[in-house]
C-alpha positions in Angstrom: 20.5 -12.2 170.6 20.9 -8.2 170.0 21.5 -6.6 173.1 19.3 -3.5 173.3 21.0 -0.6 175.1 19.6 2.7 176.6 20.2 5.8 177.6 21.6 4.7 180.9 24.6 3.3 179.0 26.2 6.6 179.2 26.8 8.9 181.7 28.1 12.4 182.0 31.2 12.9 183.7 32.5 16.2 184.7 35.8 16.9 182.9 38.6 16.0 184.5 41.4 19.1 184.8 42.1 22.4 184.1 38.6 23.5 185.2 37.0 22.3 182.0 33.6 23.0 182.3 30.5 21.1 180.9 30.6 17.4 180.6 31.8 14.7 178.8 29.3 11.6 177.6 31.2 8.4 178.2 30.3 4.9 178.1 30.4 3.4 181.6 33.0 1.3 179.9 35.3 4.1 178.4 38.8 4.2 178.5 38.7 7.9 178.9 37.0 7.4 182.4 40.3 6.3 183.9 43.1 7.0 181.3 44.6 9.0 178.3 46.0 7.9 174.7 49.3 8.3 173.2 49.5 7.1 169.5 52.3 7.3 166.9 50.8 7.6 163.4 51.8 6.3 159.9 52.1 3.7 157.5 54.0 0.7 158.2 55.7 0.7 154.6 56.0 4.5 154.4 59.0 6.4 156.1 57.4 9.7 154.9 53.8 9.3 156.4 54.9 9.4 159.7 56.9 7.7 162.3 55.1 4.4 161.8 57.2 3.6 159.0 60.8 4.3 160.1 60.6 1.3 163.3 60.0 -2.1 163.9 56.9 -2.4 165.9 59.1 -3.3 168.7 60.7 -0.4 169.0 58.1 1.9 168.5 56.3 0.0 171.3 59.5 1.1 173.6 59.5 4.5 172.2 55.8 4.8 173.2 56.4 3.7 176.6 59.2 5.8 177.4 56.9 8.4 176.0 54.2 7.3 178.2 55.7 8.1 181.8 56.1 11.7 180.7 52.3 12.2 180.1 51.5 10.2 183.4 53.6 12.5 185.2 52.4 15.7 183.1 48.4 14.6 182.8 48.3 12.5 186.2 46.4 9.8 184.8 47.4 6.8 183.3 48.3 6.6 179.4 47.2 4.0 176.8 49.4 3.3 174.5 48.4 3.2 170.3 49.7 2.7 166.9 47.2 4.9 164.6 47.6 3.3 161.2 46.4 5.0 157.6 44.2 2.1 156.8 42.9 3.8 152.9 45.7 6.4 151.2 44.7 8.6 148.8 46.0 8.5 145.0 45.9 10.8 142.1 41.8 11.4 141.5 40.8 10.4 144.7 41.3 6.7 144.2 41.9 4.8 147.7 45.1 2.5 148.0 44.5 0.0 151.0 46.9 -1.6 153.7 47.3 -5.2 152.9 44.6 -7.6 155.1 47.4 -10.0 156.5 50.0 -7.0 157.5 47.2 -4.9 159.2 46.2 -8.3 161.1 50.0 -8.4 162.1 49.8 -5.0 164.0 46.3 -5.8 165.1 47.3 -9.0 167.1 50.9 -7.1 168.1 48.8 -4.3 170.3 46.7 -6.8 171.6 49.6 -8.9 173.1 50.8 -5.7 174.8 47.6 -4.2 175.6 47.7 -1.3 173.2 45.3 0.3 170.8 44.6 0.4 167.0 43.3 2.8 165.1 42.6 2.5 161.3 42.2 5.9 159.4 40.8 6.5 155.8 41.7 9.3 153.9 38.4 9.0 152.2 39.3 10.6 148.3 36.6 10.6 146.1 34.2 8.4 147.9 32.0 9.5 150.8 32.7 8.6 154.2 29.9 6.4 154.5 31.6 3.8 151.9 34.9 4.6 153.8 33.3 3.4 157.2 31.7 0.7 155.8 35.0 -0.8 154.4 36.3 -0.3 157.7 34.0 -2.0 160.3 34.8 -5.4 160.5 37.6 -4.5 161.8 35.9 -3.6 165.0 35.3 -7.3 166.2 39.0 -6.9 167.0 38.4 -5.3 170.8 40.9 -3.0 170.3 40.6 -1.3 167.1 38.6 2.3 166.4 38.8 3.7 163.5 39.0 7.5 161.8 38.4 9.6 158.9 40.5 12.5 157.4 38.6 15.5 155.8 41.7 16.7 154.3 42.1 14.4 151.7 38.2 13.9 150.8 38.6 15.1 147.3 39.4 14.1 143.9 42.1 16.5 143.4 44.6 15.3 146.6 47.2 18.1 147.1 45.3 20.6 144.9 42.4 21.4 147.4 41.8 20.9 150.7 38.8 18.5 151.7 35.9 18.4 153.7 33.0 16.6 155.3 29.7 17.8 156.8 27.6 17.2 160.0 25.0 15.3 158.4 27.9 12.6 157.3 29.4 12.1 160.7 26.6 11.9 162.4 25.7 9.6 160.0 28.7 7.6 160.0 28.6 7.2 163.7 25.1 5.5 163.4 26.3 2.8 160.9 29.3 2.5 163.9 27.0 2.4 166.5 24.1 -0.1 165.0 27.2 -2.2 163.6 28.3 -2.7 167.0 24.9 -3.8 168.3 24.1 -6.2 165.4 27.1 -8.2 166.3 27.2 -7.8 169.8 30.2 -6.3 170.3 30.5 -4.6 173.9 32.6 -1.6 174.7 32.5 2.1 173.4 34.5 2.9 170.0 36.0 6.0 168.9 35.7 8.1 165.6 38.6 10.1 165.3 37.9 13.2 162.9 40.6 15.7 161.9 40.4 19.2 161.5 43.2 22.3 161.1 41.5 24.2 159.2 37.9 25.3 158.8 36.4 24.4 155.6 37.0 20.9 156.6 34.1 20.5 158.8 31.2 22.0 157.3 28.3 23.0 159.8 30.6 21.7 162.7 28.3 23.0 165.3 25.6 20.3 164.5 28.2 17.4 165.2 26.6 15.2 167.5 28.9 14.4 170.6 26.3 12.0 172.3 25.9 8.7 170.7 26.0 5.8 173.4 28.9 3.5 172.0 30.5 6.1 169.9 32.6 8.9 171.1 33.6 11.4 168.3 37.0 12.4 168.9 37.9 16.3 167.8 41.5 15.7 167.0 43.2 19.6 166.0 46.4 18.8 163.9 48.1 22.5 162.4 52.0 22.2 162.2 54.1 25.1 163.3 55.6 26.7 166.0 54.1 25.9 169.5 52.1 29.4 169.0 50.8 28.7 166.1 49.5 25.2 167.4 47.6 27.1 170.2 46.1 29.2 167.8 44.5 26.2 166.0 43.6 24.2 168.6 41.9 27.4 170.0 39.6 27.4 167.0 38.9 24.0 167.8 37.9 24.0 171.5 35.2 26.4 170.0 33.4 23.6 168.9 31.9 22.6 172.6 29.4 20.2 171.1 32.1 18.0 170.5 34.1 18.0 173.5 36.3 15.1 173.5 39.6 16.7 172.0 42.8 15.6 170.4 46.3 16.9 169.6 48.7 16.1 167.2 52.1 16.8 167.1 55.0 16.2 164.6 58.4 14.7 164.8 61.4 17.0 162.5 62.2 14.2 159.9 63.0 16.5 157.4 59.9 16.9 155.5 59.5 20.4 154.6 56.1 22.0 156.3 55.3 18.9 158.1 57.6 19.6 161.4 57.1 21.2 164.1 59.6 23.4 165.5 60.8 23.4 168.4 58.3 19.9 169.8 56.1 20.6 172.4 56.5 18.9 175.6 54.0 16.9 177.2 53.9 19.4 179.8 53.4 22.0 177.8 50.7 20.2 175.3 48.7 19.6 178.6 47.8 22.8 179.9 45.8 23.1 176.3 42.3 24.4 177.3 40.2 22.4 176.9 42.6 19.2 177.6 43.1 16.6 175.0 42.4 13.1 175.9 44.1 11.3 172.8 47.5 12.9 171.6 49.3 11.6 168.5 52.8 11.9 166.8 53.5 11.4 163.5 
């Protein structure tokens, strides 16, 4: 039987530090309610797409815990732990390479048996992010996975021009989340997390929709640099009030030239960000 929900599912909460004002539309059900998330980001077979590659899940799970009691004692709630895995990579002409079913599965049922999250992003390439969220909800009857989409790489010429998505598309792609989660009677509120650093890659950002009922769009700001410059673009991001549930990402110094930042910001330091992020990833 489809569960019919209304309005009342949601409820605005007044932000919760720095004097953030407005209100933030969470499902009585929400993680956010009570806690933050802390996710390290990558490919499990890729040592250069972040730090997802160069650990066993094991010791990434320690790594993130350690991690963890620094943001409960610099946010004062408590912290969620997450792996945030690139679920469709982008090839040469926009062509999608995919994780594997049975290795995804493997890190799936490995943050469930220690209560963590999953996320599962698609870089999108040359196909619209409706067919990228499409290939990607089934993975949602898992009751810990959400799932993302990177502008960046929403292009046919990957590393030659810089992506984008509109509005209209998210808002529709949080529809097809929302009514897939009804259909099949799956309770609970989901993310969509959406990356921006620069601004072509969210055209007509002000007409996002922030509001669904079991999907909460997450704003997640991700410029490299100097702790300064990271301000800076996560200052043009908190412009976007419509959408006020906000990210951060930060990036570990493995070498890669342009993708470090230097020096790291500490968790003290990345939460006195105005407004304050709610899900902050390394990669």
């Amino acid at each position: 039987m489809m569960i019919l929900l209304t309005a009342m599912t949601i409820q605005p909460i007044e932000a919760m530090s720095n004097g953030e004002a407005g209100a933030l539309f969470l499902h009585r059900d929400s993680i956010l309610r009570s806690s933050d998330i802390l996710a390290f980001y990558g490919h499990p077979r890729s040592r250069t797409m972040g730090i997802l590659g160069r650990h066993p899940k094991e010791e990434l799970y320690r790594m993130l815990t350690e991690l963890a009691e620094e943001y409960e004692a610099a946010g004062g709630r408590k912290v969620v732990k997450a792996f945030y895995i690139i679920y469709g990579t982008v090839w040469p002409e926009g062509e999608i390479g995919y994780i594997g079913d049975d290795l995804l599965t493997e890190w799936i049922e490995f943050a469930l048996e220690h209560d963590m999250l999953v996320f599962i992003d698609h870089q999108i390439g040359r196909f619209t992010p409706e067919i990228g969220i499409r290939r990607m909800l089934h993975w949602m009857r898992y009751p810990n996975v959400h799932l993302a989409l990177d502008p960046e790489w929403r292009t046919s010429r990957p590393l030659l021009e810089l992506g984008h998505v509109t509005a209209a598309e998210l808002n529709n792609v949080q529809q097809i989340m929302q009514d897939y989660l009804i259909d099949n009677n799956i309770p609970g509120e989901r993310f969509l997390v959406v990356h921006q650093f620069n601004h072509i890659m969210l055209r007509n950002r002000q007409d996002i929709r922030g509001d669904f009922d079991r999907v909460r769009f997450v704003h997640h700001i991700s410029g490299i640099g100097t702790p300064e410059m990271k301000r800076d673009t996560y200052a043009f991001g908190a412009l976007a009030s419509n959408i006020p549930v906000k990210g951060f990402k930060l990036w570990f110094d493995f070498g890669i030239a342009g993708h470090t930042d230097i020096p790291l910001m500490t968790p003290d330091e990345v939460m006195t960000l105005y407004p304050r992020p709610y899900i902050i990833m390394y990669q």
